[in-house]
C-alpha positions in Angstrom: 13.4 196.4 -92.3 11.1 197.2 -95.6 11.7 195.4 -98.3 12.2 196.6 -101.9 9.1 195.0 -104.4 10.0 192.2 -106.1 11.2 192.7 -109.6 10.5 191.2 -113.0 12.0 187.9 -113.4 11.5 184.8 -115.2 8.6 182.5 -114.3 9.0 180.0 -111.1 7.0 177.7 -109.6 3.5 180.1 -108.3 3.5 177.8 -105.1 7.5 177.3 -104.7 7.4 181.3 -104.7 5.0 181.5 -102.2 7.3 178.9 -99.9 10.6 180.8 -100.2 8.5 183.9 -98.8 7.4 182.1 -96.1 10.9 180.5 -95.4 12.8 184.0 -96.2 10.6 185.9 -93.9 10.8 182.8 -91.3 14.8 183.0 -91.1 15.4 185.5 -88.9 12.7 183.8 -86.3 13.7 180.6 -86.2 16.8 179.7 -87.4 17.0 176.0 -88.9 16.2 174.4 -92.3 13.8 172.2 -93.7 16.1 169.3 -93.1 16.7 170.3 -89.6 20.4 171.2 -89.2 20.9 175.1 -87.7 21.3 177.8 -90.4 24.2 179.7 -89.2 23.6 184.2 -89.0 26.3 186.2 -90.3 27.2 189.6 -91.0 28.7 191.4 -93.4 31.7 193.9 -92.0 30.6 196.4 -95.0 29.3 197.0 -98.0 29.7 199.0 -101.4 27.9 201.9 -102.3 23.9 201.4 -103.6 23.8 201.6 -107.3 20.5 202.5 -108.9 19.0 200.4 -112.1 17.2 203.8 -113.7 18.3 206.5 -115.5 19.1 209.1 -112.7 21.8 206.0 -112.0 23.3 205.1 -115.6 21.1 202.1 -115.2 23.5 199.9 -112.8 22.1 196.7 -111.5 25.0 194.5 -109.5 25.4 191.3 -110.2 28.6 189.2 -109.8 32.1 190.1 -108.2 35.4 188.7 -108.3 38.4 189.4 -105.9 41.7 190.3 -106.9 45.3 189.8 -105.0 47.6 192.2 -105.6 51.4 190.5 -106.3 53.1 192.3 -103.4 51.2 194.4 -101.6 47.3 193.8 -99.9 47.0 197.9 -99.6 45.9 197.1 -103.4 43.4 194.2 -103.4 40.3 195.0 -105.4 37.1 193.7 -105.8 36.1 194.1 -109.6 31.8 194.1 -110.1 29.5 193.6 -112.9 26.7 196.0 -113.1 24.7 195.2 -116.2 24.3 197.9 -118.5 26.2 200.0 -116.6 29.5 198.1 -117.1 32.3 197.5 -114.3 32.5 199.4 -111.2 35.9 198.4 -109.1 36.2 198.7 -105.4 39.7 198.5 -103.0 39.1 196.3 -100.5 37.4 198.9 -98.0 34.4 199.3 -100.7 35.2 202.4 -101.9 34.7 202.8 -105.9 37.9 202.9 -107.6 37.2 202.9 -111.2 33.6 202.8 -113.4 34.0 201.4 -116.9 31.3 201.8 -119.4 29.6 199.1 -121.3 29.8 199.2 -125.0 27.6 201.2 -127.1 24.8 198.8 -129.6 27.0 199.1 -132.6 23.3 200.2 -134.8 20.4 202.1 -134.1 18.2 199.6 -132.6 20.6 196.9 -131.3 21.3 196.1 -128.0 23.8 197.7 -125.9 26.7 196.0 -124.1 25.8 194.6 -120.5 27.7 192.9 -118.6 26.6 189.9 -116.4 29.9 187.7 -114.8 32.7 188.4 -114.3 36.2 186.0 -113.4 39.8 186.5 -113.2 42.5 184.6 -114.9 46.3 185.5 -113.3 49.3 185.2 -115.5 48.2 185.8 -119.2 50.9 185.8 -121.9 50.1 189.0 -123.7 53.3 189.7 -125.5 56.4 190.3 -123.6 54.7 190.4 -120.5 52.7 188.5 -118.0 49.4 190.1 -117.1 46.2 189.5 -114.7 43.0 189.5 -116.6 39.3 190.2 -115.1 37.3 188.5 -118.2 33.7 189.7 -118.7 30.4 188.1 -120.3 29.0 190.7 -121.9 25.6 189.2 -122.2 24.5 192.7 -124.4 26.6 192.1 -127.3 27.1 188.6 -126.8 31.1 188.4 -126.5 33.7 187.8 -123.8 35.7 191.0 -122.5 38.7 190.9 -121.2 40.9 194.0 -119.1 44.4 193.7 -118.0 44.7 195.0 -114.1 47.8 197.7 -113.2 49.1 196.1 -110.0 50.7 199.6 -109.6 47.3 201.7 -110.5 45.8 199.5 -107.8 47.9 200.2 -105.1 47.9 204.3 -106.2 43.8 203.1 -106.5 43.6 205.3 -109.8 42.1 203.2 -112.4 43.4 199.6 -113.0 41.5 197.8 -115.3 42.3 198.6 -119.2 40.1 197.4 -121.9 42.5 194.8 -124.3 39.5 192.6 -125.8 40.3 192.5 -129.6 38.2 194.5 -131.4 37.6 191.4 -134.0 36.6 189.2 -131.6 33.9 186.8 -132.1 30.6 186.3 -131.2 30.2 183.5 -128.5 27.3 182.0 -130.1 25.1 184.0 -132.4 25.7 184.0 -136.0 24.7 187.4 -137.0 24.1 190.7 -135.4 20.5 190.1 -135.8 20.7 187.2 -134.0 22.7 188.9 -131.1 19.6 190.9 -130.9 17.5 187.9 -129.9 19.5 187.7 -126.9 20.2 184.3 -126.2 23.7 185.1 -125.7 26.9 184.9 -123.2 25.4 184.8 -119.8 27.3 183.7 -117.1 31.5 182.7 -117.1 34.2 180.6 -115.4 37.6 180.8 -116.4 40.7 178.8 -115.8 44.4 177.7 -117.0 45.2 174.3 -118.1 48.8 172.6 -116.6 50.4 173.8 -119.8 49.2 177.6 -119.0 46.3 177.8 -121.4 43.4 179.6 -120.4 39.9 178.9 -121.5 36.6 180.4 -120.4 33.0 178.5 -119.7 30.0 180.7 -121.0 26.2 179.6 -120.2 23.9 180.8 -122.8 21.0 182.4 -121.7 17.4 181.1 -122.0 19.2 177.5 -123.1 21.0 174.4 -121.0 24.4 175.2 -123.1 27.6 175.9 -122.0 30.4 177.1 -124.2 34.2 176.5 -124.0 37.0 178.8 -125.2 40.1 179.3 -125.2 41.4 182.8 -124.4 44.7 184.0 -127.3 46.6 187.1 -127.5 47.0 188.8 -131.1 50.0 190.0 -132.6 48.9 193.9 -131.4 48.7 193.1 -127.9 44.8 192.6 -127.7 42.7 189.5 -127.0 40.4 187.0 -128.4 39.2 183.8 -128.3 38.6 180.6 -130.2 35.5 178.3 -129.5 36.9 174.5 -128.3 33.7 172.8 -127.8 29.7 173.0 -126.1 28.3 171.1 -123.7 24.3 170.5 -123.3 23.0 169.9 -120.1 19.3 168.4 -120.8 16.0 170.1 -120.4 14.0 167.1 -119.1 14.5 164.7 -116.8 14.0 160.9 -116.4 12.2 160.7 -112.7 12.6 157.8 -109.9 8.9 156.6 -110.3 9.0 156.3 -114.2 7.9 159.3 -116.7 10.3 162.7 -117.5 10.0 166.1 -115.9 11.1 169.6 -117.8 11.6 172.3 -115.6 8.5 175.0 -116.8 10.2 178.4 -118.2 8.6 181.0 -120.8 7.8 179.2 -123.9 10.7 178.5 -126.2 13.5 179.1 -123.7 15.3 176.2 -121.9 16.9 175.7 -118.1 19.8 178.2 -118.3 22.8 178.1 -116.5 24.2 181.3 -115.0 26.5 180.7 -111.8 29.7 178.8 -112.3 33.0 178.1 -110.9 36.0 176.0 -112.1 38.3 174.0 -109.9 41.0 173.0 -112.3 42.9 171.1 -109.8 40.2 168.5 -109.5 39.6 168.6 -113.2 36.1 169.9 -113.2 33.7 173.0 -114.0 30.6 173.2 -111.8 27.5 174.9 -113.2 24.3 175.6 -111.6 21.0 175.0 -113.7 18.6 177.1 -112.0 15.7 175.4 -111.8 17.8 171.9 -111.6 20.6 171.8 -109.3 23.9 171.6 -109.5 26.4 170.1 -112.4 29.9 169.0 -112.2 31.4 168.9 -115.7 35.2 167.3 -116.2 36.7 170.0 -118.1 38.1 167.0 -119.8 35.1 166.1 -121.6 33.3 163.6 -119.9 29.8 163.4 -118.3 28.6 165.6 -116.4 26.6 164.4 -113.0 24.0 166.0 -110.8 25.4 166.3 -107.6 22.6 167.9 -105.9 19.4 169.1 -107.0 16.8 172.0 -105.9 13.8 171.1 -103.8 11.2 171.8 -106.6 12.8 169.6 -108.8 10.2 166.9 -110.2 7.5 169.1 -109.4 5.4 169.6 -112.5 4.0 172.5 -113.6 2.1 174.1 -116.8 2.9 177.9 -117.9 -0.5 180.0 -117.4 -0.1 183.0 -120.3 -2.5 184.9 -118.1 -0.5 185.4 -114.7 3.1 184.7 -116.6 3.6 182.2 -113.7 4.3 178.6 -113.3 1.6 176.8 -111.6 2.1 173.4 -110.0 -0.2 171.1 -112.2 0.3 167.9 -110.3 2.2 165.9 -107.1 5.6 166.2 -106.0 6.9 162.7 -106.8 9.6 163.5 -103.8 12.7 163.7 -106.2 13.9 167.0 -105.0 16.8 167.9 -102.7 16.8 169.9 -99.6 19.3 172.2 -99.5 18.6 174.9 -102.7 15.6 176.5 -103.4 15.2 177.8 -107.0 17.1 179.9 -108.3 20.2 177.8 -107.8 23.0 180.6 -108.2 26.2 181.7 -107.6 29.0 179.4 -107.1 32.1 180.2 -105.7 35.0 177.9 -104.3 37.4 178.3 -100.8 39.9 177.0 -102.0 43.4 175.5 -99.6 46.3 173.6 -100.7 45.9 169.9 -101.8 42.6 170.1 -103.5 41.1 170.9 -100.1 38.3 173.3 -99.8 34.6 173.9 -100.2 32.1 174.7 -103.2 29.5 177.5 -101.5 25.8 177.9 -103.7 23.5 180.6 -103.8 20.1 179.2 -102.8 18.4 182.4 -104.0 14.6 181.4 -103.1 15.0 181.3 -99.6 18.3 183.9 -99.0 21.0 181.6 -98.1 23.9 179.9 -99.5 24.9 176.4 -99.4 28.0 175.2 -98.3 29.7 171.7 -99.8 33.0 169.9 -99.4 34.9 170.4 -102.3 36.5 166.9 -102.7 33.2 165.0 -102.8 30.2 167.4 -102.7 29.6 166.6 -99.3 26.4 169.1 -97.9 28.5 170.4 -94.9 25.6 173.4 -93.7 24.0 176.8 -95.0 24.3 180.3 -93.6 22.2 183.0 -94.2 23.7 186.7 -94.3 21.6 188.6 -92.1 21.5 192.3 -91.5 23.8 193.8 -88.7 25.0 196.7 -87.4 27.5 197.2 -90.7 25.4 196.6 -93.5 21.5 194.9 -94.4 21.7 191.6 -95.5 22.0 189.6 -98.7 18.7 189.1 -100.4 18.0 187.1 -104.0 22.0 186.9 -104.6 23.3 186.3 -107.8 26.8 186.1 -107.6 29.8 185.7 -104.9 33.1 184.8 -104.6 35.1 183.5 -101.6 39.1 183.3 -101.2 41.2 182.3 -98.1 43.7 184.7 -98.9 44.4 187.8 -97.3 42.1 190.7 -99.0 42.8 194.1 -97.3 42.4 194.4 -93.8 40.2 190.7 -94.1 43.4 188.5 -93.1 41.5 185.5 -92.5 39.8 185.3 -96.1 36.9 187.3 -97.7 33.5 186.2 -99.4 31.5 189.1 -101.3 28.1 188.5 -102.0 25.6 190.3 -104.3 22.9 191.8 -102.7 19.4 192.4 -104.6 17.5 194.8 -101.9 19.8 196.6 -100.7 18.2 198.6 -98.0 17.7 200.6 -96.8 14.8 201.5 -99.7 15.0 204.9 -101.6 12.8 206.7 -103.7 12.7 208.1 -106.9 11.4 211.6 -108.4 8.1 210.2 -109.2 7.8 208.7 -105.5 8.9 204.8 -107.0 10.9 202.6 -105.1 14.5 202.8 -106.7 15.6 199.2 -107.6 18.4 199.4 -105.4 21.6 196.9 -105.2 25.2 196.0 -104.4 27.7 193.5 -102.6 28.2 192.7 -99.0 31.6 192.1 -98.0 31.6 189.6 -95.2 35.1 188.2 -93.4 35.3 184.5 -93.9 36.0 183.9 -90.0 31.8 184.9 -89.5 31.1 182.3 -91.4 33.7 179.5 -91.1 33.3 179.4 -86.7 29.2 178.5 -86.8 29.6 175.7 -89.1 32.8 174.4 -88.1 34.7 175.2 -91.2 38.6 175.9 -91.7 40.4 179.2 -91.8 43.5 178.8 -93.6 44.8 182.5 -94.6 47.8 181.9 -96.7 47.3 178.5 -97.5 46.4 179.0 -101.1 48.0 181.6 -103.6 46.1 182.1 -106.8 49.4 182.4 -109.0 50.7 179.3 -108.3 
């Protein structure tokens, strides 16, 4: 199966990139990891429609998804997507496109336009008299968090669910000015959650820098939302090796180790957070230290920006500090969640194609799967975002995981003969993935509004 070319991205490591194409080309001849334990093959059952990152298609790039239960009835289950500058495109839980919303316009000539980059879900908001879900939105563009109530009844008649109710006043996240919005280090990706008095509060990364943002989600007195910052946390940028000496992760100059993929489990008091050229953070929501809990496999490895290639390239030993189960990027987290705490915390290992899979009580490394083309859809390549549930979604009765896909295949081309950059999500029944590696299947076991 061709694959698309790769795409602009931030440096990496010249020789790490060079590994994960051996590995990712490697996977679907020999099966097993670095560290020896099988990597499980699984296939997605379908798949959304390609969207196109050009003009001929309104500029969508996918990126993150997050699965709604409808109250009453799973005939209206949705699957709500970022797509960059294109906005939100919602699915039912077949794959077929609901609903498009647009991102917002630059509010000057010569200001960036809205794009959204994560998206999350927060059931039960106050907003008035009423009680409503919320898919909240970092709109990395315009640096602010969006928020749209979902129509359980619009859902189930599958005409448009999702209604814009950010307030209009809402602040920035973290830039002081709209000049400074321009400079785009802004809202990048989000976690939300509710407190046990009901609060609800958002985690936004900041691109380009090792901070993470906290606020707390409020309705206004004309039925829209904001939000009022509570507090940051900064991860660090360097790192205090086994051996003696520090080690900073090499990026562009200026910019930091962002943090894009996160997920909160406010049951066990904590917000996880993958650094993408670190490893994985678990962050009490209640302000205390965050720890490392498992790192990727370049990690230690130094390396000096070359202005000339725009590439990282490994300027000395690997002092043997790294893990062995994520190979940069570390991305999108997602939890399976069942009832007492139980569950498991699943990673994006984007270098090499596959995700990660962890216990949730004690971060546990339980196996990895990789998911492989079949006879439904192509695989997942270079995933950003997922999200897994053990409820019921649609026809999936023993729990869903979608998963971003950054080559979809198979390729198409454009007017002037170019390879279209080409992506969407995979849709993959939890029961492919839970049976190789000996993981539970609990549909029903776990309601998100309780």
């Amino acid at each position: 199966m061709p694959f698309a070319p790769i795409r602009p991205h931030r440096p990496r490591l010249a020789a790490a990139a060079v590994t994960a194409a051996l590995a990712a080309a490697a996977l679907s001849a020999a099966p097993a990891s670095a560290d020896g334990d099988e990597l499980a093959q699984v296939h997605a059952r379908l798949e959304t429609p390609a969207v196109f990152d050009d003009d001929a298609g309104g500029n969508a790039n996918a990126d993150d998804p997050a699965i709604w239960n409808h109250p009453s009835d799973h005939g209206g289950d949705l699957v709500i997507t970022t797509l960059k500058q294109a906005g939100l495109a919602v699915y039912d839980a077949s794959g077929h496109q609901i609903q498009r919303l647009a991102a917002p316009q630059p509010p000057r000539d010569g200001d960036e336009p809205g794009r959204f980059n994560n998206v999350d879900l927060v059931y039960g908001f106050r907003l008035g008299d009423r009680k409503v879900d919320l898919a909240v939105v970092s709109d990395r563009g315009r640096d602010t968090v969006r928020t749209y109530a979902i129509d359980p009844r619009a859902a189930l008649r599958h005409t448009a669910p999702l209604t814009d109710v950010t307030d209009a006043a809402a602040p920035f996240v973290f830039s002081s000015s709209l000049d400074q919005v321009n400079d785009q280090e802004t809202a990048y990706g989000i976690a939300s959650w509710k407190d046990s008095h009901g609060t609800s509060y958002a985690a936004l990364s900041r691109r380009h820098t090792p901070r993470v943002g906290i606020v707390r989600l409020e309705a206004t007195a004309a039925g829209k939302i904001t939000y009022r910052h509570v507090r940051d946390v900064d991860l660090p940028s360097s790192f205090a090796l086994p051996g003696g000496g520090t080690w900073t992760p090499c990026e562009d100059p200026g910019r930091g180790p962002q943090v894009e993929g996160m997920v909160a489990d406010e049951e066990h008091g904590v917000l996880y957070a993958a650094q993408e050229d670190v490893g994985i953070w678990r962050i009490p929501l209640d302000g205390g230290t965050p720890r490392l809990v498992d790192k990727v496999k370049d990690f230690g490895v130094p390396a000096t920006y070359n202005p000339e290639t725009e590439e990282c390239e490994v300027s000395g030993p690997d002092p043997g500090a790294g893990g062995t189960h994520i190979t940069p990027d570390a991305e999108g987290l997602t939890i399976y969640r069942k009832d007492d705490g139980e569950g498991y915390l699943l990673a994006s290992s984007q270098g090499d194609n596959t995700f990660v899979v962890y216990d949730r009580e004690d971060n546990e490394y339980l196996g990895h799967f990789r998911v492989a083309p079949g006879t439904g859809a192509d695989g997942s390549e270079e995933c950003d975002g997922a999200m897994v549930t053990s409820a019921r979604v649609g026809d999936f009765k023993n729990g869903l995981l979608v998963v971003h896909d950054g080559f979809n295949a198979p390729d198409e081309t454009g007017p002037d003969g170019e390879v279209r950059t080409n992506t969407n999500f995979k849709f993959v029944d939890w029961k492919s993935v839970a049976d190789p590696l000996d993981l539970d299947i609990t549909p029903g076991a776990w309601d998100p509004r309780d």
